[in-house]
C-alpha positions as a Python dict, from the first residue, in 0.01 Angstrom:
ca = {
    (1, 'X'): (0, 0, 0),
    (2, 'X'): (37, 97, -380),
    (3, 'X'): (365, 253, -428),
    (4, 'X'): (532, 134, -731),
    (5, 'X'): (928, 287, -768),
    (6, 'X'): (1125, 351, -1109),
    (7, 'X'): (1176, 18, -1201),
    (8, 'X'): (1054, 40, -1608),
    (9, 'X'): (1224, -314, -1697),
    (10, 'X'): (1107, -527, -1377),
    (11, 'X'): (904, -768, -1604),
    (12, 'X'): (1227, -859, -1817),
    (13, 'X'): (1421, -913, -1497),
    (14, 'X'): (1187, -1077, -1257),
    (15, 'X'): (1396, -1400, -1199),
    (16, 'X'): (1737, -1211, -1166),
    (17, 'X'): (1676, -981, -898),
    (18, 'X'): (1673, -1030, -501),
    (19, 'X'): (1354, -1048, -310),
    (20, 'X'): (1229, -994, -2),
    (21, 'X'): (856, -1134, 94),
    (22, 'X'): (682, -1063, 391),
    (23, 'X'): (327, -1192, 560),
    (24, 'X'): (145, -969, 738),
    (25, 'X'): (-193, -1108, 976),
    (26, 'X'): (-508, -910, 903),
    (27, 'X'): (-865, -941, 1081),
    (28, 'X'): (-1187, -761, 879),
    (29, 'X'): (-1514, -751, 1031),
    (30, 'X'): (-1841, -795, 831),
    (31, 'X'): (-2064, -474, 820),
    (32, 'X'): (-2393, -701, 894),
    (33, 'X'): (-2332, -1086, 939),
    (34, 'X'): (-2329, -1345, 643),
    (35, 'X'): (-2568, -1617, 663),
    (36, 'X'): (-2474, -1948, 470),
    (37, 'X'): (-2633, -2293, 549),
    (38, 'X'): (-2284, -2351, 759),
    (39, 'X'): (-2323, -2083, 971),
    (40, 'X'): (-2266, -1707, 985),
    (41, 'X'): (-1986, -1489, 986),
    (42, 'X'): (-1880, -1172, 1164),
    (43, 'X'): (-1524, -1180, 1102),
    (44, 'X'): (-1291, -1270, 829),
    (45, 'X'): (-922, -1348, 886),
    (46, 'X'): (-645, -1302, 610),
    (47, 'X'): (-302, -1310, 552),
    (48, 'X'): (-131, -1013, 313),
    (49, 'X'): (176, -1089, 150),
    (50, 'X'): (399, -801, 5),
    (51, 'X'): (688, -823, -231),
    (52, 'X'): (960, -594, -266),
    (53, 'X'): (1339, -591, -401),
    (54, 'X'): (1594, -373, -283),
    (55, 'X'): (1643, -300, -677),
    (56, 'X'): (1348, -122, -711),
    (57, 'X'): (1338, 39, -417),
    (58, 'X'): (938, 185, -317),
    (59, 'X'): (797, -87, -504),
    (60, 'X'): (576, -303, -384),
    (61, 'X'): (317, -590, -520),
    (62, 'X'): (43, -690, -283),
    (63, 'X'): (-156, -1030, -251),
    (64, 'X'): (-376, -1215, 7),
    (65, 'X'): (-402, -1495, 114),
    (66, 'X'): (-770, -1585, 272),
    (67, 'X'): (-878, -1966, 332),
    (68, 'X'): (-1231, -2027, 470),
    (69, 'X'): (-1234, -2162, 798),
    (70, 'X'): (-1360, -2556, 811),
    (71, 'X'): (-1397, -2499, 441),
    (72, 'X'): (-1065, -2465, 228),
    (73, 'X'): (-820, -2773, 153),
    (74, 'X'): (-548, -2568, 321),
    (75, 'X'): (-699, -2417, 649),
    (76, 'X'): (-431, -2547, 835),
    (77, 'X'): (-375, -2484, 1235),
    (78, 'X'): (17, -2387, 1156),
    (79, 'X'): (-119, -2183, 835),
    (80, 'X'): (132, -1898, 919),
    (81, 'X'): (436, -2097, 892),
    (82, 'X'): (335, -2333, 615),
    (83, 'X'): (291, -1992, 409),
    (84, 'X'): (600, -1801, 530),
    (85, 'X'): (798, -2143, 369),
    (86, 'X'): (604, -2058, 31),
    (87, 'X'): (687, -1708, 27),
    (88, 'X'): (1053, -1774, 140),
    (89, 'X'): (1071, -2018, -148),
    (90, 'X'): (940, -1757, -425),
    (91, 'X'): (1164, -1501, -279),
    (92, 'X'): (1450, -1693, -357),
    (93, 'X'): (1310, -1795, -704),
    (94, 'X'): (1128, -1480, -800),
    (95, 'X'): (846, -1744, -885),
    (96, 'X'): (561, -1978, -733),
    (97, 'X'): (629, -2364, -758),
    (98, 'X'): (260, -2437, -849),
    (99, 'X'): (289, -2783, -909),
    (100, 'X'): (465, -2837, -588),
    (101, 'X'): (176, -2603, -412),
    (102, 'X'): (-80, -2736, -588),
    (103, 'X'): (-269, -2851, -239),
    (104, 'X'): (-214, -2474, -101),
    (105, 'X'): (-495, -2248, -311),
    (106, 'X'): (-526, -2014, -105),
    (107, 'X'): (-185, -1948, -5),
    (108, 'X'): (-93, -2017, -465),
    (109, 'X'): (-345, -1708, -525),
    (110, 'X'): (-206, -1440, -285),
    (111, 'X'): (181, -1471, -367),
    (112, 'X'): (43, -1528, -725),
    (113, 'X'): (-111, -1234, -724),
    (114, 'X'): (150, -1035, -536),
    (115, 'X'): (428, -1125, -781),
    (116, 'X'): (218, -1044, -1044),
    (117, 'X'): (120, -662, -894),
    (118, 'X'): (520, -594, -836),
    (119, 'X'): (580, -721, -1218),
    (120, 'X'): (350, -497, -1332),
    (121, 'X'): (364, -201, -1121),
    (122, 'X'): (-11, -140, -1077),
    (123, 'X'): (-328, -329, -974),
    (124, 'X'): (-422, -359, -1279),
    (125, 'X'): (-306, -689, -1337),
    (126, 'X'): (-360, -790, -1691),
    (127, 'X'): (-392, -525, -1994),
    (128, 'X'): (-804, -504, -2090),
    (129, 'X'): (-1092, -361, -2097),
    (130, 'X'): (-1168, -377, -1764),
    (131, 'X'): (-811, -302, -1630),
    (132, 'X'): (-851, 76, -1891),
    (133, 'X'): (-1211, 128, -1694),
    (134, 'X'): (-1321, 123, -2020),
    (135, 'X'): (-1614, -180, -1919),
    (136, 'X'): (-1751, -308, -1626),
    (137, 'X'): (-1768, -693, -1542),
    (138, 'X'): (-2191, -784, -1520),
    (139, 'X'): (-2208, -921, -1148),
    (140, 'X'): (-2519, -1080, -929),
    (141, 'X'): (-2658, -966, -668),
    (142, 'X'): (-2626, -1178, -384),
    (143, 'X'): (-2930, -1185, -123),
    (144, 'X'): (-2756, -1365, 224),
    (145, 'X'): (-2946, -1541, 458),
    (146, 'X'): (-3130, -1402, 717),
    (147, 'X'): (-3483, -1423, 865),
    (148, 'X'): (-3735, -1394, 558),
    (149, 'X'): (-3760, -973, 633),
    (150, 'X'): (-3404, -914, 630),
    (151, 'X'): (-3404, -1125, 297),
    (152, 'X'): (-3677, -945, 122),
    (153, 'X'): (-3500, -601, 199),
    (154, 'X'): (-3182, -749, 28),
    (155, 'X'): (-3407, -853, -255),
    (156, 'X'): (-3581, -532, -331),
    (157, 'X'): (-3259, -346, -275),
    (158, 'X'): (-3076, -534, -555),
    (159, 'X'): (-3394, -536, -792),
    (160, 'X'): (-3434, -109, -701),
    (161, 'X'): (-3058, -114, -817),
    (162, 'X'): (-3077, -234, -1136),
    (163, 'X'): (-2926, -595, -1112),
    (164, 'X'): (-3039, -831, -1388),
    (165, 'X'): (-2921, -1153, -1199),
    (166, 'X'): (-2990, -1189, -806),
    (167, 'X'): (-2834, -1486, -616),
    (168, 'X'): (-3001, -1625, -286),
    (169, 'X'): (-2834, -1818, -53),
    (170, 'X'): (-3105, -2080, 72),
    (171, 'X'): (-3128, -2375, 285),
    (172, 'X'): (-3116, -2175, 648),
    (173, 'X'): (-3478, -2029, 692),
    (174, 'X'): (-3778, -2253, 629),
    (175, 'X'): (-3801, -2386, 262),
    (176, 'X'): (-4129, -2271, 202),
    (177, 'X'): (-4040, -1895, 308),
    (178, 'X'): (-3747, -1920, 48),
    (179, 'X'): (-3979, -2045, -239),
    (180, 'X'): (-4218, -1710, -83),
    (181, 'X'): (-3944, -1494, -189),
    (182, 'X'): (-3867, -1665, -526),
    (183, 'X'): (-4186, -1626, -597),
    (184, 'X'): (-4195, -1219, -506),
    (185, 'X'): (-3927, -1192, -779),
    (186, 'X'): (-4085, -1416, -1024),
    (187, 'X'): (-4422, -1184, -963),
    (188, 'X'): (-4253, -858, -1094),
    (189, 'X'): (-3954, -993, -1297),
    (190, 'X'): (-3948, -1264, -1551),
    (191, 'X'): (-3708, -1476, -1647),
    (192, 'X'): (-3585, -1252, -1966),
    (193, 'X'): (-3548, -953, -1754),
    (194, 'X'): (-3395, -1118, -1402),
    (195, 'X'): (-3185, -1467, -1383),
    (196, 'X'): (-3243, -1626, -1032),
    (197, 'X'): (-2948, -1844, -923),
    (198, 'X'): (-2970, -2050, -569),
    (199, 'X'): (-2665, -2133, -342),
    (200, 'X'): (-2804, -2443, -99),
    (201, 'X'): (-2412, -2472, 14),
    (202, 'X'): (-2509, -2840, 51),
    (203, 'X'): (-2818, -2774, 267),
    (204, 'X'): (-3065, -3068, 98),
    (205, 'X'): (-3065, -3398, 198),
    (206, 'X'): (-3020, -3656, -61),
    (207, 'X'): (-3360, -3798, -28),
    (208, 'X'): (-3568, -3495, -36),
    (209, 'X'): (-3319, -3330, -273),
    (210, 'X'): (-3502, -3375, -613),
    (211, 'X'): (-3807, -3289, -495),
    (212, 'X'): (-3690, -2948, -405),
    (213, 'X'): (-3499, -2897, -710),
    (214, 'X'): (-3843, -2976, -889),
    (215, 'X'): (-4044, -2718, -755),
    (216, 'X'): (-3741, -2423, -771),
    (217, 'X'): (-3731, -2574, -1128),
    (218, 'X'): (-4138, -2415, -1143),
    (219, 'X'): (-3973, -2054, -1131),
    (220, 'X'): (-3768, -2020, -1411),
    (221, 'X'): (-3413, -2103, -1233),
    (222, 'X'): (-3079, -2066, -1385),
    (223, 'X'): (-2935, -2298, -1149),
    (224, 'X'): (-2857, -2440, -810),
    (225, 'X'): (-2463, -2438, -660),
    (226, 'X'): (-2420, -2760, -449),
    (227, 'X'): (-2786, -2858, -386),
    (228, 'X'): (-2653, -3168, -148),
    (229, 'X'): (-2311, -3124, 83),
    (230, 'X'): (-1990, -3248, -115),
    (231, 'X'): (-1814, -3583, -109),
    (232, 'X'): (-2127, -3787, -190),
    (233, 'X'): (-2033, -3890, -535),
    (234, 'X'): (-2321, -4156, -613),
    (235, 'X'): (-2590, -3930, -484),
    (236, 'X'): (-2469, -3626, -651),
    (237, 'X'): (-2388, -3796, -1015),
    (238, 'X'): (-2772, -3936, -982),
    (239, 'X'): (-2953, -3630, -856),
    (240, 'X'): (-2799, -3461, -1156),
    (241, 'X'): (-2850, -3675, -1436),
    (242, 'X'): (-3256, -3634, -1340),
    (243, 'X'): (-3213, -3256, -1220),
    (244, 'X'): (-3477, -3039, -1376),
    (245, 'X'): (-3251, -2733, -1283),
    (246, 'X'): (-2934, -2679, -1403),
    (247, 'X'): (-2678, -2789, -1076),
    (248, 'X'): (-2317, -2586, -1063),
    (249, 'X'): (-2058, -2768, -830),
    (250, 'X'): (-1837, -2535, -591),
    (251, 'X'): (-1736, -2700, -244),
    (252, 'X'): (-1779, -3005, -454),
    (253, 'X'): (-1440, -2928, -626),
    (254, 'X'): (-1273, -2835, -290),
    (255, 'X'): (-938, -3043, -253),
    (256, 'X'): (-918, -3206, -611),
    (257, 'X'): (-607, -3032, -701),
    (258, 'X'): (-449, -3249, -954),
    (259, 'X'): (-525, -3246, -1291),
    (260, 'X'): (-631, -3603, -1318),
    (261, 'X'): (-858, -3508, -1050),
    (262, 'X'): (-1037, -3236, -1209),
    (263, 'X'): (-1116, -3507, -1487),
    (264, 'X'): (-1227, -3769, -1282),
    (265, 'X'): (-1409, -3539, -1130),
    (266, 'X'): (-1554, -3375, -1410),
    (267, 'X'): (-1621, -3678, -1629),
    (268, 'X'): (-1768, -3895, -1265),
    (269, 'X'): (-1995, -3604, -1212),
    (270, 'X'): (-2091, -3378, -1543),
    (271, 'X'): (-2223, -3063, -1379),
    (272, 'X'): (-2379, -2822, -1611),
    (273, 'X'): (-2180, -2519, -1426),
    (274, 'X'): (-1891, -2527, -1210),
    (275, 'X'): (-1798, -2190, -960),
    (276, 'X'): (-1434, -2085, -915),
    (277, 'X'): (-1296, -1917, -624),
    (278, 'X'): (-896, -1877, -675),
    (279, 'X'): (-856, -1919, -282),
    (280, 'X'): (-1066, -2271, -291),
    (281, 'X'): (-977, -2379, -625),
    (282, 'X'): (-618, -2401, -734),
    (283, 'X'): (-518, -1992, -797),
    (284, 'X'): (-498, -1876, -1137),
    (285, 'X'): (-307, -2148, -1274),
    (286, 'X'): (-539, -2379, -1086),
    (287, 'X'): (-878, -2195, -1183),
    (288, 'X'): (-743, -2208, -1562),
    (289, 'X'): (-706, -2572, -1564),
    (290, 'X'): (-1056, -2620, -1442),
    (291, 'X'): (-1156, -2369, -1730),
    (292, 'X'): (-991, -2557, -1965),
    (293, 'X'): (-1072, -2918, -1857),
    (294, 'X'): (-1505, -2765, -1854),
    (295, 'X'): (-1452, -2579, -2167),
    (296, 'X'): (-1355, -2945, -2328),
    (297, 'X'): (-1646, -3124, -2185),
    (298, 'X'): (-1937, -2853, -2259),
    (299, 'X'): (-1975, -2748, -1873),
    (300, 'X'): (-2008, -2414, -1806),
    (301, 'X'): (-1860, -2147, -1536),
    (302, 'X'): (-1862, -1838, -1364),
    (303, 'X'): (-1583, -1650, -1126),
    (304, 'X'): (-1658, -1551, -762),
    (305, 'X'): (-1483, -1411, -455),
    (306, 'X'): (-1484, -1591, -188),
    (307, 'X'): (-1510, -1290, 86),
    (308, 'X'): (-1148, -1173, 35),
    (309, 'X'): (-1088, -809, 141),
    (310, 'X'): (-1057, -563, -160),
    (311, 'X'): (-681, -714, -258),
    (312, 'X'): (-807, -1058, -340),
    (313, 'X'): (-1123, -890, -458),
    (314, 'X'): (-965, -676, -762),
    (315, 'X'): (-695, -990, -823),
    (316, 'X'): (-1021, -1237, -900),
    (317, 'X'): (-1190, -962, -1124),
    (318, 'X'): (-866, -848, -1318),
    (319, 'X'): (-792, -1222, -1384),
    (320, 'X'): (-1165, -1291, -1482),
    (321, 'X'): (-1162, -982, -1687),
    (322, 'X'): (-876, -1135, -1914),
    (323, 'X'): (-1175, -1441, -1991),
    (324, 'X'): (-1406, -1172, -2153),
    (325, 'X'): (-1689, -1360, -2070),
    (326, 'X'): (-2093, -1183, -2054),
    (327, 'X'): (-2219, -1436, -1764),
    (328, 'X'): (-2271, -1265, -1461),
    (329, 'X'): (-2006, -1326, -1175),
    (330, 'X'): (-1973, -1295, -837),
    (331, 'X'): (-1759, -1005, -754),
    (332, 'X'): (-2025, -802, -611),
    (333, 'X'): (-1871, -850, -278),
    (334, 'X'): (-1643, -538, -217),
    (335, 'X'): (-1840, -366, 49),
    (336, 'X'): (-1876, -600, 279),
    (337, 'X'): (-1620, -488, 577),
    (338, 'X'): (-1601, -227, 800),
    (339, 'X'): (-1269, -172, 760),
    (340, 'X'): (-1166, -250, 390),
    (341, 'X'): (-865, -180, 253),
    (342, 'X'): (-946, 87, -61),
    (343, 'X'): (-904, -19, -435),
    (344, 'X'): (-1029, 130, -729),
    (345, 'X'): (-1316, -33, -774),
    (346, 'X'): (-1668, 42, -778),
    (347, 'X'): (-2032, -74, -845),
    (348, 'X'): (-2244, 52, -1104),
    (349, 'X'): (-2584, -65, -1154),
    (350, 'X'): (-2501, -451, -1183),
    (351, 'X'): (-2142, -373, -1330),
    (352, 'X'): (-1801, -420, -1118),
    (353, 'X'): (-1604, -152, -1232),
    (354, 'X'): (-1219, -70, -1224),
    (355, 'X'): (-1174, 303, -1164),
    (356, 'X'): (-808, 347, -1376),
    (357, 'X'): (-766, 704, -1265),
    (358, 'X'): (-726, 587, -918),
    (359, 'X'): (-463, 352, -940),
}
């Protein structure tokens, strides 16, 4: 991966030239295994996709392609063969039909991002700050679940490492033991020197729901991502019109790929955050619409991985770099496989940083 031929005027010519795009299976393996409320993971399987052109011969552009099982609006049993008919269609078009893909996110952000790398003949995909390793991107650290030890080491390694926002995923272990460690942060950290953010991934019941949100709400809280599980619309619109915590939506925005459908959505619901993952949530183009379509109604938002290998990984931040936003996001996942593919990217402190000199 990353060899980029002689090839100075690609850009100019990308929908004139010949390409060939190929799909490529991959399996990675989780150095420890990551607890959500819907179970844990050990194992994370991907797709690659690769672009070249016999024009530019020894180029290449890389993307990948990574739905979560049981979670994403295209994890599909023939997934293979539904995206080998994408990529045969952008080969012969030099482009992605997004508008005719728009129910394929996952499959949208990897041959995005690969036509994007072989246009620009490096991973770094968009010209800033970021991309010249001249800034890092402020992440979170994210505590997974675990047993309430395994969780406290998380926590005091990210605090010990300098992170200014920690994010715990909660709704596994035993609510009080997950208020315990709240509480351990809240001790030694105030709200001005560490945000807290909480990921129930749908974990509360309805009917306990606001009760829970009111006593998180009693240690300083940024928010809470998808206190109750998705798809309950009347439940969800109430419990946030009387949160006392801020509530972000993420799997709640699973599936509504239209644009009329972000803005029923949006205007049903009126989250005070919403999360985007390019593989969940439309690709760029589809990400940008929900940016746009928040911006309008006053909502916030953040950017986060969701568990790609590195490729995806450096895609999501060189695309959120191009926002130039100071919220924390969630990129801090790089690390998390045994057998990674390497990119130039690195952590520092609470930064995500793009290394130029090794691209």
């Amino acid at each position: 991966m990353g060899m980029y031929g002689a090839c100075s005027d690609i850009e100019d010519r990308m929908g004139m030239i010949d390409y060939k795009i190929d799909v490529f299976p991959r399996l990675f393996h989780f150095k420890k295994p990551a607890g959500t409320s819907r179970g844990v993971y050990t194992e994370r399987r991907s797709w690659y996709v690769r672009v070249s052109s016999a024009a530019c011969p020894g180029r290449e552009g890389w993307g990948e392609c990574a739905p979560l099982p049981q979670l994403s609006v295209d994890d599909l049993p023939d997934y293979e063969s539904v995206l080998r008919g994408i990529c045969a269609e952008a080969a012969r078009t030099g482009q992605v039909d997004t508008e005719r893909w728009r129910e394929y996110p996952s499959m949208l952000f990897g041959v995005e991002t690969a036509l994007r790398h072989f246009g620009q003949g490096t991973y770094a995909l968009w010209d800033t700050s970021f991309s010249r390793g001249e800034e890092g991107i402020c992440i979170n650290g994210l505590i997974w679940m675990g047993d309430y030890d395994a969780m406290y080491r998380q926590i005091r390694e990210k605090l010990e490492a300098g992170f200014r926002c920690v994010k715990l995923k909660i709704g596994a272990i035993g609510f009080e033991e997950e208020l315990d460690l709240l509480r351990f942060i809240r001790r030694h950290f105030p709200a001005r020197e560490v945000e807290l953010r909480v990921d129930a991934n749908g974990a509360f019941a309805p009917a306990e729901a606001l009760d829970k949100l009111k006593r998180l709400a009693e240690l300083d809280l940024h928010s809470i991502e998808q206190p109750i599980r998705a798809g309950q619309w009347d439940e969800m619109a109430g419990l946030v019109s009387v949160s006392p915590l801020p509530v972000a939506f993420d799997e709640e925005l699973i599936g509504h790929c239209s644009l009329e459908a972000k803005q029923r959505l949006l205007d049903a619901l009126h989250p005070q955050y919403i999360v985007l993952k390019p593989s969940l949530h439309g690709g760029f183009s589809g990400c940008r619409e929900w940016i746009e379509e928040a911006e309008k109604r006053n909502v916030g938002w953040w950017i986060t991985s969701a568990l790609e290998s590195n490729v995806g990984l450096n895609a999501i931040a060189q695309w959120c770099a191009t926002w130039h936003t100071r919220m924390p996001q969630g990129l801090g996942t790089g690390m998390l496989f045994t057998d990674n593919v390497p990119m130039p990217l690195e952590i520092r402190k609470d930064c995500l940083w793009y290394v130029a000199d090794g691209d």
